[in-house]
LONUPA-759644 format. One record per residue (C-alpha): x, y, z; residue in one letter. Coordinates in steps of 0.001 Angstrom, whole numbers, plus 524288, in hexadecimal, padded with zeros to 5 digits. Layout:
N
XYZA
...
//
This chain:
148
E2F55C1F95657E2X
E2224C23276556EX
E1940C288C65DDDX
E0E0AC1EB466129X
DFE8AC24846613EX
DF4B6C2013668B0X
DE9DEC179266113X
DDE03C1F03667D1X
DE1EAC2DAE66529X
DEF12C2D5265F08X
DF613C356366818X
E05CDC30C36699FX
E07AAC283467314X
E1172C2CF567F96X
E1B15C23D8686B9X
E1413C1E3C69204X
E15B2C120D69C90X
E09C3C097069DD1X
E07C0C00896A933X
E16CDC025A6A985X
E1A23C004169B8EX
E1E42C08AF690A6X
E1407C0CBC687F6X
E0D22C184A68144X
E0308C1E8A68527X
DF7E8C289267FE3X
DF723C33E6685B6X
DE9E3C3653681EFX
DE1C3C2AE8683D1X
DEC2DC250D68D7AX
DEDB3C175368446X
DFA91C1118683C0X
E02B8C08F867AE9X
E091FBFC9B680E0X
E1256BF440677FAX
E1253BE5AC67962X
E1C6FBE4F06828CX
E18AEBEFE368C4CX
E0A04BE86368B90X
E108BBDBAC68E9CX
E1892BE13669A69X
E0C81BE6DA6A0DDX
E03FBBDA626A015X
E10D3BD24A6A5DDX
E1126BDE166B1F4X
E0401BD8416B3B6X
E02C8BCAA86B15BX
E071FBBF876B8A7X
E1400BBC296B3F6X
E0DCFBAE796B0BEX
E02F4BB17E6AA5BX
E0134BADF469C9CX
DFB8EBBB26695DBX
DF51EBB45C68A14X
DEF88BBA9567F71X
DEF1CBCA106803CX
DE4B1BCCED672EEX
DD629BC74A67379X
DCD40BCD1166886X
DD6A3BD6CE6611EX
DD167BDF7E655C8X
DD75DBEBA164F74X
DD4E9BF9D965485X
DD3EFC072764D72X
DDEAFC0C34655DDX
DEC57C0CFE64ED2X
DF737C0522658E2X
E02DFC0FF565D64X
E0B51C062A65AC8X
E07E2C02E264B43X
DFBA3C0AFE64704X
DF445BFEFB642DAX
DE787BFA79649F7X
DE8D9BF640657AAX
DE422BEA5465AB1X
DD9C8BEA75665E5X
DD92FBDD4366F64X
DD39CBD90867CC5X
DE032BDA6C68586X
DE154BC94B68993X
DD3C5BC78D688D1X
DCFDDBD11069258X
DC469BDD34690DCX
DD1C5BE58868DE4X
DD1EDBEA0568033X
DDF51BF10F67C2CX
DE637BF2B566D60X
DF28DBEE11668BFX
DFBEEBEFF365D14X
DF7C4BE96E65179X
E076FBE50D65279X
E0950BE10D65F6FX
E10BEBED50663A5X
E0892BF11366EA5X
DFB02BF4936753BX
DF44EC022967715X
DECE6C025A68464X
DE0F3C0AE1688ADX
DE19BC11DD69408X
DE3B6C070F6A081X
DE342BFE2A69789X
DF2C8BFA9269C9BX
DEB93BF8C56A942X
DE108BEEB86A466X
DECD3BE69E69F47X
DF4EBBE4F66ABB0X
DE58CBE2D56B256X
DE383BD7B26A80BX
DEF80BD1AF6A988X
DEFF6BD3706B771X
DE1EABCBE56BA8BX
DE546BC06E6AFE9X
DF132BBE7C6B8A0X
DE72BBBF906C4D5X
DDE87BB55B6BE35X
DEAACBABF76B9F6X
DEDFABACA16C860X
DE20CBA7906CCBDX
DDFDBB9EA66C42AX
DEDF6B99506C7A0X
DE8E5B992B6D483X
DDBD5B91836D2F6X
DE349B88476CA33X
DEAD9B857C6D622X
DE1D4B84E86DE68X
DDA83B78E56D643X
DE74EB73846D574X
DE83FB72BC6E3AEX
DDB5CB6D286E3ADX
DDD57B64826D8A2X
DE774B5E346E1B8X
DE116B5DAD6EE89X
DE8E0B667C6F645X
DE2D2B702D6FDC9X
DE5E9B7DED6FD1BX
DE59DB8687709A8X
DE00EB94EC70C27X
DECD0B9AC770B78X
DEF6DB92C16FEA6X
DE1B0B97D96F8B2X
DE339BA69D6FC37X
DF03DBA69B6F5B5X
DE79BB9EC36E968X
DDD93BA7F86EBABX
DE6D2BB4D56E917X
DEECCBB1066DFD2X
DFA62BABA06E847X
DFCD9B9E096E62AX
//
C-alpha cells in the first residue's frame, strides 16, 4: 500500500486515532485523514441517535491541495452549513481535517442535536397548549432542559 502525504506539506502520513477512530495523521502540521466511514462514526458518537444529519457539503469548490487518497484536487465545502470549512476526496474516499477540526465536528453535531431537542420540546409544549391542558413546573423544567 502506498504511503499517503499530507496535502499541506507532503510529509507521509503516520497511523493515528482521531476522536477515537482510525485515521492518519501529519506529523508536521498535525492534519489528519478521515475516510467516510471513520467521519460517519464520529458524527453518530455525537448526534442524537434520531436526528436526521442532512446534507454534509454547502458551497464546494476545488482546492490546490492534491487529496492523500487520489492526488486530484480536493474539494473544499462548508461542513452542514456551518462556519466549518474542511476538504474532501474528489471520490468520496474520505476528508482531511485541520488541526481540532475533529473537535468542531462532534461540537456541530452535538449543538444541532441540542437545538432538535428543544425544538422537540417547544413543539410540545404548543401542543400541550394547542389542547388546553396545562403543564406544571415540574413538567416545564423537564421541557426547559431537554427532558421531556
Amino acid at each position: 500500500m502506498q504511503s499517503l502525504m499530507c496535502p499541506i506539506d507532503q510529509t507521509v502520513l503516520v497511523d493515528s486515532k482521531t476522536s477515537g477512530e482510525q485515521s492518519s495523521k501529519c506529523p508536521v502540521c498535525n492534519g489528519v485523514w478521515l475516510t467516510m466511514d471513520a467521519l460517519e462514526t464520529v458524527e453518530n458518537r455525537a448526534a442524537n441517535a434520531d436526528m436526521v444529519k442532512g446534507q454534509r457539503q454547502y458551497g464546494n469548490h476545488e482546492v490546490d491541495h492534491p487529496c492523500p487518497h487520489c492526488a486530484e484536487r480536493m474539494i473544499r465545502f462548508r461542513y452542514r452549513g456551518y462556519n466549518l470549512e474542511i476538504e474532501a476526496c474528489p471520490k468520496e474516499a474520505g476528508f482531511w481535517l485541520d488541526e481540532r477540526e475533529d473537535r468542531e465536528i462532534r461540537d456541530v453535531m452535538k449543538r444541532r442535536s441540542s437545538n432538535l431537542g428543544r425544538s422537540a420540546s417547544a413543539e410540545h409544549s404548543w401542543y400541550q397548549a394547542k389542547r388546553g391542558g396545562r403543564v406544571g413546573v415540574v413538567q416545564r423544567i423537564k421541557q426547559l432542559l431537554g427532558f421531556n
